[in-house]
C-alpha positions in Angstrom: -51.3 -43.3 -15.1 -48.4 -45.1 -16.7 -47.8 -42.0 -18.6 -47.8 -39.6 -15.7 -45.5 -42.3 -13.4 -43.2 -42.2 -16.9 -43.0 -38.4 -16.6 -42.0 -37.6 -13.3 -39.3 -40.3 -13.6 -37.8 -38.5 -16.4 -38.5 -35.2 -14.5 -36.7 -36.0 -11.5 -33.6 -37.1 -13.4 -33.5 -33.8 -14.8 -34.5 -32.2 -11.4 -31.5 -33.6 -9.6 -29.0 -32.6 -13.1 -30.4 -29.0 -12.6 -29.6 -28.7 -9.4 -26.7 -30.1 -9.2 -25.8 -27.5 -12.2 -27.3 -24.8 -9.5 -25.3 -25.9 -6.4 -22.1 -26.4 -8.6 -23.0 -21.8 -9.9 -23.9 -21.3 -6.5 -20.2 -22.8 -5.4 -18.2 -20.9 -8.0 -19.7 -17.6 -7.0 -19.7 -18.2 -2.9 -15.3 -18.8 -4.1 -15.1 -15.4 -6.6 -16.7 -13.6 -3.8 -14.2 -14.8 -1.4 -11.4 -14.3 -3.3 -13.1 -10.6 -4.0 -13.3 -10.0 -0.4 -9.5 -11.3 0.5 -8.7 -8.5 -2.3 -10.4 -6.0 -0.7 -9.6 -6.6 2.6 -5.6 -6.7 1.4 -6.4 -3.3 -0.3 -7.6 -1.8 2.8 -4.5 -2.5 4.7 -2.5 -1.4 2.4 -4.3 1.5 1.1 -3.7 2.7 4.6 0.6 1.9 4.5 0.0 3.8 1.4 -1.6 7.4 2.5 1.1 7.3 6.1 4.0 7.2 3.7 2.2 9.7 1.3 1.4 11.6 4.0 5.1 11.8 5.9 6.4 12.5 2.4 4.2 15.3 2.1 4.9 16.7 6.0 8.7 16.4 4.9 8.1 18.7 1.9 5.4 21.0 3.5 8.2 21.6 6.3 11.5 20.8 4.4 12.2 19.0 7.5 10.8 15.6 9.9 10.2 15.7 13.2 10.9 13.0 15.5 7.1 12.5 15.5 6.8 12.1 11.7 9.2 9.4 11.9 7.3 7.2 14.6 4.1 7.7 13.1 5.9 6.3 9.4 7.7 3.4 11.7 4.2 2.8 13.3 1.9 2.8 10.6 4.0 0.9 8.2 4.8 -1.8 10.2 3.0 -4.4 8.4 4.3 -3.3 5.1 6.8 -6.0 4.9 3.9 -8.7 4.9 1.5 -6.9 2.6 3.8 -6.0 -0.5 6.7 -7.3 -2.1 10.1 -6.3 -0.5 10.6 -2.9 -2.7 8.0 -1.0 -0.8 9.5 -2.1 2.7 13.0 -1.2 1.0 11.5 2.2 -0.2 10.1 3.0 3.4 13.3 2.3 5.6 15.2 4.6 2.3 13.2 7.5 3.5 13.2 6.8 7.1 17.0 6.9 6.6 16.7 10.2 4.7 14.7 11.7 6.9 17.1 11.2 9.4 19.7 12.8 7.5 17.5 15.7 6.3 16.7 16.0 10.7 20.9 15.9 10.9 21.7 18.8 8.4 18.4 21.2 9.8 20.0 20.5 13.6 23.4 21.1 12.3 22.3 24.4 10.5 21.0 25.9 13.2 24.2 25.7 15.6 24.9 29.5 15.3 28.6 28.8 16.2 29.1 27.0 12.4 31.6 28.4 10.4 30.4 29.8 7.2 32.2 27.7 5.2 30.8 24.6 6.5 27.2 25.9 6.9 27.1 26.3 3.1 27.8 23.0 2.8 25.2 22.1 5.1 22.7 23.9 3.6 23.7 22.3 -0.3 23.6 18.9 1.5 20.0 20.0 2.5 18.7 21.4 -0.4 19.7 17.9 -2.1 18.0 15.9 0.3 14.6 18.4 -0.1 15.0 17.9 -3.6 15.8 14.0 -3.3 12.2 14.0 -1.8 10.6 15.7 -4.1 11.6 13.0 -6.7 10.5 10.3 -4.0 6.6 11.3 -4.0 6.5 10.5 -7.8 8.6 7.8 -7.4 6.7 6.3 -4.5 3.6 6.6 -5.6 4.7 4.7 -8.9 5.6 1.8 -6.8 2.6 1.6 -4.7 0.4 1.6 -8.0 0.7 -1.7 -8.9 -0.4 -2.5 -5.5 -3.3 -0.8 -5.5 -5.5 -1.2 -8.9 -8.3 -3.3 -8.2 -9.8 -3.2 -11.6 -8.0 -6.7 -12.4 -10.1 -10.0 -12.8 -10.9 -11.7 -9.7 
């Protein structure tokens, strides 16, 4: 009997090490999956800031021009941009809000059918920049949001 008494002394010693060893895995992996589901839920919100700028870029060059509409869906929908990226995305969405604008200015402008030919030429140039100008921005913005959005990085 002494030698069974000896055993399950030494066996619960090593009972309470292994599961301490357990609870201390089972810890660690309740924290990666947390910090996994932060990410996620972080890349869902800003997934969506992502496809209502992609998508008001592409309405600008579908139409070559914004409606009022476009505009308060990009204010709306981006709103929380500010606290979900760093500030060059919030920068880069109030630069083409502000383009926009002038791209609305030079369409409303052009079609006054009292403007001198002169000055609707110029008109139309300053348009054809600022379609042009947004052509470079879908690259360019979707560049910026990229780092942003890859969640193949280490949790």
């Amino acid at each position: 009997m002494s030698f069974l008494q000896d055993f399950l002394t030494y066996f619960s010693g090593y009972i309470t090490i292994v599961i301490a060893i357990t609870m201390v895995y089972i810890a660690i992996q309740q924290l990666l999956i947390a910090r996994y589901r932060v990410r996620m839920d972080l890349y869902d919100k800003r997934i969506k800031v992502y496809n209502s700028v992609m998508e008001f870029l592409g309405r600008i060059l579908g139409r070559g021009n914004a409606t009022d509409d476009n505009l308060f869906d990009l204010i709306n929908q981006t709103k929380e941009s500010r606290f979900l990226f760093e500030g060059e995305i919030g920068d880069q969405i109030e630069v083409l809000r502000k383009q926009a604008i002038k791209l609305q200015y030079f369409n409303c402008q052009l079609s006054d059918d009292r403007l001198p030919v002169a000055e609707r030429n110029k008109l139309a140039d300053e348009l054809q920049k600022g379609f042009h100008w947004f052509h470079q921005q879908y690259d360019y913005t979707e560049e910026l949001f990229l780092k942003y959005l890859k969640i193949a990085k280490r949790l």
